[in-house]
PASEBA-1860 file (N, C-alpha, C; in nm, 3 decimals):
! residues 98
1> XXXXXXXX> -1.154/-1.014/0.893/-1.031/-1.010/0.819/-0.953/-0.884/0.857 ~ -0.842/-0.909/0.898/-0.743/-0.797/0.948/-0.629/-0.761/0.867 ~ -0.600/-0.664/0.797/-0.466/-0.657/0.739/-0.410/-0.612/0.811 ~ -0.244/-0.609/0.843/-0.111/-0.544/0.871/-0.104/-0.466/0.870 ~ -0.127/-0.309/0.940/-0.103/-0.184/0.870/0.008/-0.154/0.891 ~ 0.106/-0.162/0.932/0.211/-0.134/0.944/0.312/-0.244/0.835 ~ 0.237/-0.304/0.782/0.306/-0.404/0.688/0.263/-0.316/0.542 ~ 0.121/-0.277/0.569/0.108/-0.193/0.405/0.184/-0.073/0.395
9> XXXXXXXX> 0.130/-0.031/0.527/0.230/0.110/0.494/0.349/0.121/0.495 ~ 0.443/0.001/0.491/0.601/-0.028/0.458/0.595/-0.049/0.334 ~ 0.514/-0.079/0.262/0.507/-0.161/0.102/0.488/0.021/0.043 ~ 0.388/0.121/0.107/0.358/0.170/0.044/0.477/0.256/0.018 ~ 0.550/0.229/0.156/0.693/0.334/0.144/0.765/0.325/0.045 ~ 0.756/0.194/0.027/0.898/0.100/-0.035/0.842/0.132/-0.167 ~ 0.722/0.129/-0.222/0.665/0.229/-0.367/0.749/0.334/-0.392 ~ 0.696/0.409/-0.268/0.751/0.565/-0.326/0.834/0.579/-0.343
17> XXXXXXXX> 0.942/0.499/-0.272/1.070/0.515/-0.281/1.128/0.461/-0.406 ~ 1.040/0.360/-0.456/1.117/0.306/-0.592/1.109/0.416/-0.726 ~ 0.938/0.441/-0.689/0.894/0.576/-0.746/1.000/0.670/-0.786 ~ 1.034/0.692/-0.685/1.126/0.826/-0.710/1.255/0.839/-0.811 ~ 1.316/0.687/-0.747/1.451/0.610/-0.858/1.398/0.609/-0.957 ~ 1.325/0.544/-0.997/1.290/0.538/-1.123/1.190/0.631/-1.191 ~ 1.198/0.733/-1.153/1.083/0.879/-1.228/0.978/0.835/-1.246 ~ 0.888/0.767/-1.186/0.769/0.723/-1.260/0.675/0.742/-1.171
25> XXXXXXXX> 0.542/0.780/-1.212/0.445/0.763/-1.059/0.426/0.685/-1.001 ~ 0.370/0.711/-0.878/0.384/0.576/-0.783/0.278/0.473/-0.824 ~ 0.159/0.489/-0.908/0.082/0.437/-0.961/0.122/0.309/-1.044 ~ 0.232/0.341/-1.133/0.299/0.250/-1.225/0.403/0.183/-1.152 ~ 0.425/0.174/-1.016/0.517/0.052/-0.987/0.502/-0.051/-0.952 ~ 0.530/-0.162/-1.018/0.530/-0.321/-0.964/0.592/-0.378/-0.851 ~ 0.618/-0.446/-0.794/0.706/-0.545/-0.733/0.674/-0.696/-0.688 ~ 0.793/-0.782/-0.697/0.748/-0.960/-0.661/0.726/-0.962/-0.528
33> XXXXXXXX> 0.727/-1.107/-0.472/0.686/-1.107/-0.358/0.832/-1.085/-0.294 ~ 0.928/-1.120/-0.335/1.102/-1.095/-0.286/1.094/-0.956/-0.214 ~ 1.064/-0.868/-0.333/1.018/-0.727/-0.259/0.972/-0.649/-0.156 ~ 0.840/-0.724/-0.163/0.751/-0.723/-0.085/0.813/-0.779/0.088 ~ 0.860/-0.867/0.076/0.912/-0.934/0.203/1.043/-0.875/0.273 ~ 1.116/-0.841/0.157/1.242/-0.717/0.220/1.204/-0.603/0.283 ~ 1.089/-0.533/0.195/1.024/-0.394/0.297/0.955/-0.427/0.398 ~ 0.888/-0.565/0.391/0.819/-0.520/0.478/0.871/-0.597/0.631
41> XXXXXXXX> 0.968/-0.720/0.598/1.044/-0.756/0.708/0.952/-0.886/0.760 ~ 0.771/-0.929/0.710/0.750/-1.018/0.712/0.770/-1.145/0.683 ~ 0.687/-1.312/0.750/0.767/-1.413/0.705/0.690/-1.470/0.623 ~ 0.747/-1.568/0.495/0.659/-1.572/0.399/0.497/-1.644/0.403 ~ 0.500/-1.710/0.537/0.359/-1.726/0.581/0.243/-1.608/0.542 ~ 0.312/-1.554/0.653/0.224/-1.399/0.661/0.228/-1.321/0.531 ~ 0.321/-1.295/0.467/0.327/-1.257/0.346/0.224/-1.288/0.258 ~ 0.186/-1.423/0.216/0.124/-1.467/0.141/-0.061/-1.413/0.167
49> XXXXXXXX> -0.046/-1.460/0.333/-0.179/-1.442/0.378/-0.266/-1.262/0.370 ~ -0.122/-1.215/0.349/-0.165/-1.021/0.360/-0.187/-1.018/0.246 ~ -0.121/-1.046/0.124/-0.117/-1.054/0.017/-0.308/-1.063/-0.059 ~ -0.292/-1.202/-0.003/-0.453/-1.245/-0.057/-0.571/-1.127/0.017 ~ -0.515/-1.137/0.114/-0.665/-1.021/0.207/-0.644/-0.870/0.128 ~ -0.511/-0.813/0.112/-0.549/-0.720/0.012/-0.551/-0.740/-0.152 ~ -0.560/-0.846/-0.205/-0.597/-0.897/-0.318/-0.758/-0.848/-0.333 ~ -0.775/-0.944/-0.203/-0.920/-0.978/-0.193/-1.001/-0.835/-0.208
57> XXXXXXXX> -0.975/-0.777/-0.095/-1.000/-0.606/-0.065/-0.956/-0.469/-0.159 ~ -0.941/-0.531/-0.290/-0.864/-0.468/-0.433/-0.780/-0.361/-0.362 ~ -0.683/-0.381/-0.276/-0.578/-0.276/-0.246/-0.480/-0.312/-0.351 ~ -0.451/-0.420/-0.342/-0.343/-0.493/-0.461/-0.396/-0.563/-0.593 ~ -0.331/-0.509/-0.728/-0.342/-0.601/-0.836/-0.254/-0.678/-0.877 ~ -0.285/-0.789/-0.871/-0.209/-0.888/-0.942/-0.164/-0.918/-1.049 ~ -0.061/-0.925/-1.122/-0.027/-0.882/-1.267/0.082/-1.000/-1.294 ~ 0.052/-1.058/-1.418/0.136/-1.211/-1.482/0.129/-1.308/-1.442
65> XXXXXXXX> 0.192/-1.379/-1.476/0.100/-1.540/-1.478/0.198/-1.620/-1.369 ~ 0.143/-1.727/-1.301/0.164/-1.831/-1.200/0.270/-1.856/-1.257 ~ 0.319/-1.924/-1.391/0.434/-1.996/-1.419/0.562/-1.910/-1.435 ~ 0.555/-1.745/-1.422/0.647/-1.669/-1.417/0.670/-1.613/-1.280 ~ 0.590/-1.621/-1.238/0.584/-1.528/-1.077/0.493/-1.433/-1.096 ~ 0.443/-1.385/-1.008/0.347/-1.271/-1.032/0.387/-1.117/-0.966 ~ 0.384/-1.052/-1.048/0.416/-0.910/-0.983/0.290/-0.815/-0.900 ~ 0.267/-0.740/-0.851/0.196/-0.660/-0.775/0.221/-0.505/-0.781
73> XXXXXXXX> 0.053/-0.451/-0.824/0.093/-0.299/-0.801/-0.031/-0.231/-0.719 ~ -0.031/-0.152/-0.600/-0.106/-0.080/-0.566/-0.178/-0.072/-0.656 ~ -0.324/-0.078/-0.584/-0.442/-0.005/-0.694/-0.513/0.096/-0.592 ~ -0.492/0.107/-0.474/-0.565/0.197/-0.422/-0.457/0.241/-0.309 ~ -0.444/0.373/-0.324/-0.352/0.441/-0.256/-0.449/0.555/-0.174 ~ -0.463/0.471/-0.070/-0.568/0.599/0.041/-0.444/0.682/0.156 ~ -0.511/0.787/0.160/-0.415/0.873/0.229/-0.417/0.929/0.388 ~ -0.398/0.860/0.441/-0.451/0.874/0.576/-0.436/1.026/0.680
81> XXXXXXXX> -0.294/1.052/0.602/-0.300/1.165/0.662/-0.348/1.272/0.577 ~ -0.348/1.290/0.468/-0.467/1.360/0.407/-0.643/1.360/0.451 ~ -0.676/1.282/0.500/-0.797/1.256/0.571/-0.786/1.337/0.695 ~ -0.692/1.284/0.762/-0.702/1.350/0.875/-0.653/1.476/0.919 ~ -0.579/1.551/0.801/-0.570/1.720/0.789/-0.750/1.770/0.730 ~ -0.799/1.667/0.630/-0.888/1.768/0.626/-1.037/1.759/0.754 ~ -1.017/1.610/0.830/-1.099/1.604/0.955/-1.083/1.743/1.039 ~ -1.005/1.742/1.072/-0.911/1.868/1.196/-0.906/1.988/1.156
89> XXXXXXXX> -0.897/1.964/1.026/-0.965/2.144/0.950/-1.107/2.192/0.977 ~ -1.183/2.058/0.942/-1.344/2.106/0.952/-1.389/2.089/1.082 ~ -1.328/2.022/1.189/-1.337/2.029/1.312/-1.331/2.161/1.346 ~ -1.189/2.247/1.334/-1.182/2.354/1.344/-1.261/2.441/1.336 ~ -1.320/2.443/1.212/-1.379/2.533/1.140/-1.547/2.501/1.192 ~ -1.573/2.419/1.246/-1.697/2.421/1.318/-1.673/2.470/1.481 ~ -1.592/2.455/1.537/-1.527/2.508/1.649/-1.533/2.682/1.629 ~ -1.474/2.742/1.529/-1.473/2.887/1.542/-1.575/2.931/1.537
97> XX> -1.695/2.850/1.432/-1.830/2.935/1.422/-1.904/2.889/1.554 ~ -1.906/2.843/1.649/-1.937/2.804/1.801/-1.919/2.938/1.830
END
């Protein structure tokens, strides 16, 4: 199973950015699938199918019911480049004591 990364990490943008408009953490933002498909520029095939694989993979929660539409909010916000400042730090730092 493969997700999009360049499809999440447009969704995740499109968070922060709502984040910000609306003062709230990025934790507490929703969006439909309308949303979802404007940031991320996918077609609703694919949409659906990324959707379920990070459903599946609890990146995304699913929130309200089938007969209204369902909204979506990050549940796991991993930080990639935070990882990889602190890789290259301790790299470092095993490098100097060499």
């Amino acid at each position: 199973m493969e997700v999009c990364a360049s499809s999440s990490n447009d969704l995740k943008e499109y968070a922060k950015t709502k984040a910000e408009k609306e003062k709230v953490k990025q934790s507490e933002i929703d969006f439909n699938r309308f949303e979802i498909r404007t940031a991320t520029g996918i077609s609703k095939t694919q949409q659906h199918r990324y959707i379920q694989q990070l459903i599946n993979l609890e990146y995304l929660r699913q929130l309200g019911y089938a007969n209204r539409g369902f909204n979506y909010r990050i549940a796991y916000w991993d930080n990639m480049q935070l990882i990889r400042t602190k890789i290259k730090d301790n790299l470092s730092e095993q490098l100097k004591s060499l």
